[in-house]
C-alpha positions in Angstrom: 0.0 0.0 0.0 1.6 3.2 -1.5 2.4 5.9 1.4 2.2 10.1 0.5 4.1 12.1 3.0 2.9 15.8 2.6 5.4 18.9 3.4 4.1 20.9 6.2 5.0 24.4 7.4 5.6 23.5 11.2 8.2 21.2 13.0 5.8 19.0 15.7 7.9 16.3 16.6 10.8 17.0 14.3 14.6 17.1 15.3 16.8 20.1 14.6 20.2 18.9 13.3 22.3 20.9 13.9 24.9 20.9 11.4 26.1 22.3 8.0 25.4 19.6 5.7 26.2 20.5 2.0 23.8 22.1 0.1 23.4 21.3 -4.1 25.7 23.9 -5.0 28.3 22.3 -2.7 28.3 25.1 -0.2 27.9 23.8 3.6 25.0 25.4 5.2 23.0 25.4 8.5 19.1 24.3 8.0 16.0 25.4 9.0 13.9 21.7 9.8 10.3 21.3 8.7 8.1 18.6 9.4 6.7 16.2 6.7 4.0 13.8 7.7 0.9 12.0 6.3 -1.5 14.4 6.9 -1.8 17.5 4.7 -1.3 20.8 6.4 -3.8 23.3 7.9 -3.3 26.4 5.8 -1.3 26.6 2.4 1.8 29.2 2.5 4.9 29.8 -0.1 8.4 30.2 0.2 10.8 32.1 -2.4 13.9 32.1 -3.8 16.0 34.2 -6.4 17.0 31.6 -9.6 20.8 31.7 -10.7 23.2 31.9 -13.8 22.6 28.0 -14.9 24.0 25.2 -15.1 23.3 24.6 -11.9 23.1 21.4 -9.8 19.6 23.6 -8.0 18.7 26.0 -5.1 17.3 25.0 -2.2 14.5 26.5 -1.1 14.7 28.4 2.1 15.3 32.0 4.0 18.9 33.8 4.1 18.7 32.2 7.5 19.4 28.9 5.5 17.6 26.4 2.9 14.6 24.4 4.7 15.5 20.3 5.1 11.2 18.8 5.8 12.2 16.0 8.5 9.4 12.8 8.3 8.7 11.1 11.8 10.6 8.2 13.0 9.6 5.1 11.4 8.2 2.7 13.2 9.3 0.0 11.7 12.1 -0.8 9.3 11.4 -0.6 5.7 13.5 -1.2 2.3 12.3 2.1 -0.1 12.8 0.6 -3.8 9.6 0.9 -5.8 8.6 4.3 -7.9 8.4 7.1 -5.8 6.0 10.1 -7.3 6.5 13.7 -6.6 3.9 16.4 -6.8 5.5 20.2 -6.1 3.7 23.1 -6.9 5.0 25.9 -7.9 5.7 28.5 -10.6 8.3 32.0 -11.8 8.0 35.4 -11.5 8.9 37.7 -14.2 10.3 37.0 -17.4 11.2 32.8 -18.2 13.7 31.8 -15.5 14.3 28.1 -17.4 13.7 26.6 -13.7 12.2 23.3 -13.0 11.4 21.7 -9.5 14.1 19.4 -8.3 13.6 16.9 -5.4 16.2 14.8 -2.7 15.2 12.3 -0.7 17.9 11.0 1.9 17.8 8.7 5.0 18.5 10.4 8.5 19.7 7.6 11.0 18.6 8.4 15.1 21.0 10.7 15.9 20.6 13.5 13.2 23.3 12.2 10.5 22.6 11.5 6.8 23.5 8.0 6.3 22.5 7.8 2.4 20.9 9.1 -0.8 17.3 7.9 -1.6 17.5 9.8 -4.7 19.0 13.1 -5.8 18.3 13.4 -9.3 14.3 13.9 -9.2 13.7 16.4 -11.9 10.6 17.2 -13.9 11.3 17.3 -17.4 9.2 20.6 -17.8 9.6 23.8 -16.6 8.1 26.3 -14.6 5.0 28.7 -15.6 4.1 32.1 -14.3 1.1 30.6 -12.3 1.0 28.0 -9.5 0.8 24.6 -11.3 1.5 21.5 -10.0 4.3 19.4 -11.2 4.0 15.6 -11.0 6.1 12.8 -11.9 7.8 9.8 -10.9 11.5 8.6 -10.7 13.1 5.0 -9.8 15.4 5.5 -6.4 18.7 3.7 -5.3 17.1 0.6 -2.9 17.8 1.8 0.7 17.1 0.6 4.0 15.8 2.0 6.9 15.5 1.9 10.6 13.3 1.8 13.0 14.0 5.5 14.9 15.1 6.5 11.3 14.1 9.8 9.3 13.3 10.9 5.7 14.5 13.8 4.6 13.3 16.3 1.8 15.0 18.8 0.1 12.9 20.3 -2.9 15.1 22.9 -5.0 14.6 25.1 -8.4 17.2 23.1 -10.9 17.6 23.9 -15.0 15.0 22.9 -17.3 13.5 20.2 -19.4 15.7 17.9 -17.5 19.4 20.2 -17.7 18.8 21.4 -21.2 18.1 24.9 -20.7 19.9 26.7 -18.1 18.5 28.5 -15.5 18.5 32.0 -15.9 19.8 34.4 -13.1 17.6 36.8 -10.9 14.1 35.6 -11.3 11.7 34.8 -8.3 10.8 31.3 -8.0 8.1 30.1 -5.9 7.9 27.2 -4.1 3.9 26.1 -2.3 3.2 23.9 0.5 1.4 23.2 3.6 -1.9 23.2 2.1 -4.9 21.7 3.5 -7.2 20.9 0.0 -6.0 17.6 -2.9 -5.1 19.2 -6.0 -5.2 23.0 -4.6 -2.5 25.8 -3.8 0.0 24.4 -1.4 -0.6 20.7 -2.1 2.9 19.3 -2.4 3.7 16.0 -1.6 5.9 12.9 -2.1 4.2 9.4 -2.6 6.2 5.9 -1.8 5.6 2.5 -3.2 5.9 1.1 0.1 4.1 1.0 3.2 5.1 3.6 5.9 4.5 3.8 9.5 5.7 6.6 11.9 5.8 7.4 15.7 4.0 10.6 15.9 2.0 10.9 19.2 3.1 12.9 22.1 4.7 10.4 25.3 2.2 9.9 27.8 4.3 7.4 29.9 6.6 7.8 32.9 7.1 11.3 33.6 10.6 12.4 35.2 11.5 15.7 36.6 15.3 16.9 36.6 16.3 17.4 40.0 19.2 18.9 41.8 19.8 16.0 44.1 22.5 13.3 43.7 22.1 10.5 42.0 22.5 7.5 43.8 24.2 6.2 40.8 28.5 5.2 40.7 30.5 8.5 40.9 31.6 9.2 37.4 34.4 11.1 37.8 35.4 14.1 39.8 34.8 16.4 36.9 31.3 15.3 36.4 28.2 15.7 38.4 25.7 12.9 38.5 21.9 14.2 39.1 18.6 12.3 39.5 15.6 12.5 37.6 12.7 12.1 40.1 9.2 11.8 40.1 8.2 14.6 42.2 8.1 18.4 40.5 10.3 20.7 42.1 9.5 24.1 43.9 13.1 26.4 43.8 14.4 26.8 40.3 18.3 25.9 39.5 20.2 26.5 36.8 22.9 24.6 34.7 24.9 27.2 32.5 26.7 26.4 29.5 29.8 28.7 27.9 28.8 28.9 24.0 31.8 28.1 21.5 33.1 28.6 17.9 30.7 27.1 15.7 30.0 24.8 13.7 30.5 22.4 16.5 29.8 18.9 17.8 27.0 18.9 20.7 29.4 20.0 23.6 28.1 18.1 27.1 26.5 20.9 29.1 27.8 22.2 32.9 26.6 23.3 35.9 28.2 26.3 36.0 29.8 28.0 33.6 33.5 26.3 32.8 32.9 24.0 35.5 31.9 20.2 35.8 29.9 18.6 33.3 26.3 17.6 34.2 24.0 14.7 33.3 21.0 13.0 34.7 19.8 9.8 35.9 16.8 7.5 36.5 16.6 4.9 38.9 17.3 1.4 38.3 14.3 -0.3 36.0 12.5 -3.0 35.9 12.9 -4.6 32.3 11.2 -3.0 29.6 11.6 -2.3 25.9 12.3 1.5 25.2 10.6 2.7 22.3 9.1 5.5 20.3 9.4 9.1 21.7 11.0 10.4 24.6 10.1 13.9 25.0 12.7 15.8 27.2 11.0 19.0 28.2 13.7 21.9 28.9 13.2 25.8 30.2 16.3 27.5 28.3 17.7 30.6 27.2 20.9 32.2 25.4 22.2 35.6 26.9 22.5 37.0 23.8 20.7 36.6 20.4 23.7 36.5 18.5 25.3 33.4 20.2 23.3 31.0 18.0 22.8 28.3 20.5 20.9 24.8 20.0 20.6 22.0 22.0 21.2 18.3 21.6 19.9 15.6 24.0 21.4 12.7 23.9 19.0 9.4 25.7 21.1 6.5 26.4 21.1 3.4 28.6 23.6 2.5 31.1 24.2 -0.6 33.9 23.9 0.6 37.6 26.8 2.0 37.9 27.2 3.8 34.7 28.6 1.6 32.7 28.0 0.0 29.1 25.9 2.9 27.6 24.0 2.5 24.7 22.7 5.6 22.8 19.3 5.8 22.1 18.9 8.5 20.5 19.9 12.1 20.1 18.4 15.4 18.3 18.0 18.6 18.7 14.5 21.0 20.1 11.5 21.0 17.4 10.2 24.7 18.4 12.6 27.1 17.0 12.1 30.5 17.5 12.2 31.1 13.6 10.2 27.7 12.6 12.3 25.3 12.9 16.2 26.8 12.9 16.2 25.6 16.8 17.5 28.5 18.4 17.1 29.6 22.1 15.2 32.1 23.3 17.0 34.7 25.5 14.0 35.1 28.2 13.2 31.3 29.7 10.8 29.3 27.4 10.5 25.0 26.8 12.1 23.6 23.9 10.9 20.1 23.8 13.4 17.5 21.9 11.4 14.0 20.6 14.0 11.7 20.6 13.9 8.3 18.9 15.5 5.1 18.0 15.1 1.7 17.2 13.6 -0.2 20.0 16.3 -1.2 22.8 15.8 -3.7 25.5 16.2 -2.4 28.9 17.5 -4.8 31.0 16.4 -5.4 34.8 18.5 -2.9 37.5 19.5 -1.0 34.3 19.2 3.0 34.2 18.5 5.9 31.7 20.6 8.9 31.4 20.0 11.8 29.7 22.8 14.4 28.7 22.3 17.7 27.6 24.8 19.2 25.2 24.9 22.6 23.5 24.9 22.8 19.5 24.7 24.9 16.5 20.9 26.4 15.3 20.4 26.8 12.3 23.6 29.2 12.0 26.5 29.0 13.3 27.4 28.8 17.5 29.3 31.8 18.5 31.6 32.4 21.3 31.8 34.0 24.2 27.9 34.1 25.7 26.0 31.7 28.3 23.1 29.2 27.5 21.4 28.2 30.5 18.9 25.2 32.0 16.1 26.0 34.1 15.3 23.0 36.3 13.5 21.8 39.8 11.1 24.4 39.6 7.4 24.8 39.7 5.2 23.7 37.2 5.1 25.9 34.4 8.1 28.1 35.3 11.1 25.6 35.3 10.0 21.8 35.7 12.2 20.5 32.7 11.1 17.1 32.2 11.5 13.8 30.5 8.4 11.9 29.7 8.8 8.3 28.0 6.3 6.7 25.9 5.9 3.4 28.0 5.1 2.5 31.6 8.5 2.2 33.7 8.8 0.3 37.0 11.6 0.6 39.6 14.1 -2.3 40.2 12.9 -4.4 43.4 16.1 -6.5 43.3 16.4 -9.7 44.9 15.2 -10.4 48.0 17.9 -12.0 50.3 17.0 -13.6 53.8 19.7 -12.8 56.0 20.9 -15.8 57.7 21.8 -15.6 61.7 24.9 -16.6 62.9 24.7 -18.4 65.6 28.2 -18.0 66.7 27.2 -14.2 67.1 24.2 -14.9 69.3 26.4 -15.6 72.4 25.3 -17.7 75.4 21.6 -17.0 77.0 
């Protein structure tokens, strides 16, 4: 049963990147991250772009903040995509003929953010644009790739030269690209439809809820550099803080601190009873940046360790899905949640085993800049600073064993 993923113009659920992945033209960019689901969108809107001296290899659509990247749901179950897939993007050119024809890629995102491999790259129309919104449709054969469970598709659409590369695109026109749109074959209905049958994790967690908490984990001291904190089940009543230095950008996620310069910070649940983590874990932070221009994202990284710390296996990792500018995944600079839906293929819990979450600071959309603070609000009230991670199943504690103690009698001494 053949799947249509629609491109939408919010980022529910999605994962910020992070990172300054090549665009078409070669040139490494930062991304603003989009949601693509199943569903058609709520109200049609447009984004444009100016067209180039051609040949070209396309132009992302996008903002001068950076091109857009539309980021699926994690799958919820693995699939092989190898049949036709059939684009429909609507669109059109402004002004005098800009020899410009939509261009679509299609690439598989693993569960922490990367780009593992190409669906397809060279999905052209064999047409080219007209001065009115028209949709384009056609269909293209992609590479055979395999995905995940916990695994995202990525879409790029982009302006490339006409009637397949045989005109070239002609510099400084306006080129239009619609979406989001909420009516079949009307303004804003773009889509792209898969042989196969696709199924995603896209519900908000309504499992165990954690709160992070300033006390001590009862977990094995991980070093005298790093400070081990419990996530508990109670909300807190006196906000704390965690403050982060900002970096040079572009950077790897950086593990965040509790004070500025000082130890690194991470938190901990108790030991589990056995379970199978899956789908979403929504980890629910208050943050700011001191300054606008520092650029800061987050990353949160979900792994799970033995008792004492041991052994971790990454779940997951991404970045926050409500960016102050859609979805370029910037902090705010007064104190606002930035939920991250992290996901990855289903991992076995094992009994007396823990989950541990680590913040880390990252790019936005743009670059990270030195010198400024970023900063978690924690163990507060509800509503003000009770950052939170919420899983999608039910998790028990860890009885143990029960051992009998057995008397000594030698210790008893005489009666």
């Amino acid at each position: 049963m053949a799947t249509t993923i629609y491109m939408q113009d919010d980022d529910a659920r999605t994962s910020h990147r992070g990172r300054n992945d090549a665009k078409l033209n070669g040139t490494a960019s930062g991304w603003n991250c989009y949601r693509c689901s199943t569903s058609r969108g709520s109200t049609a809107t447009n984004v444009t772009v100016t067209s180039v001296a051609g040949p070209t290899n396309g132009v992302e659509v996008g903002f001068a903040s950076g091109p857009i990247e539309w980021l699926s749901p994690p799958l919820a179950a693995g699939v092989t995509i190898s049949g036709s897939i059939t684009f429909n993007i609507r669109a059109k050119h402004a002004g005098t003929d800009a020899n410009a024809a939509p261009r679509v890629v299609i690439e598989r995102v693993d569960k922490t953010g990367a780009i593992v491999s190409t669906v397809i790259s060279d999905a052209i129309t064999t047409v080219e644009l007209t001065g009115s919104e028209a949709a384009y449709n056609w269909s293209n054969t992609p590479t055979s790739t395999t995905f995940a469970e916990g695994d995202r598709i990525r879409i790029r659409v982009a302006f490339d030269d006409s009637f397949g590369g045989a005109q070239a695109q002609v510099t400084g026109q306006t080129l239009t690209f619609y979406f989001s749109g909420p009516t079949a074959a009307a303004t804003g209905d773009s889509y792209v439809t898969f042989t196969e049958t696709l199924t995603f994790y896209d519900s908000n967690p309504s499992g165990t809820l954690w709160y992070l908490a300033d006390s001590v984990s009862d977990i094995v001291d991980q070093g005298a550099s790093n400070d081990e904190k419990a996530l508990v089940s109670a909300v807190g009543s006196s906000t704390v803080t965690a403050v982060r230095n900002t970096a040079t950008g572009f950077t790897s996620p950086l593990q965040w601190t509790k004070t500025a310069g000082g130890n690194t910070v991470e938190w901990y649940s108790p030991q589990l009873a056995a379970f199978t983590l899956s789908d979403f874990v929504r980890v629910g932070l208050y943050m700011l940046e001191s300054n606008a221009s520092a650029n800061a994202g987050v990353n949160v990284e979900v792994a799970v360790v033995n008792n004492d710390g041991s052994g971790a296996t990454v779940y997951g990792s991404g970045g926050p899905n409500n960016g102050v500018f859609r979805g370029d995944g910037e902090l705010p600079t007064a104190s606002g949640l930035r939920d991250h839906f992290i996901c990855g293929p289903a991992l076995a819990v094992t009994a007396g085993q823990r989950i541990r979450i680590r913040v880390r600071l990252d790019d936005s959309g743009a670059a990270l800049v030195t010198a400024f603070t970023a900063t978690i609000n924690y163990a507060g009230a509800a509503g003000t600073a009770d950052s939170s991670v919420r899983l999608t199943q039910t998790a028990s504690l860890y009885q143990g064993s029960m051992v009998v103690p057995r008397r000594d009698p030698l210790a008893l001494g005489s009666r």
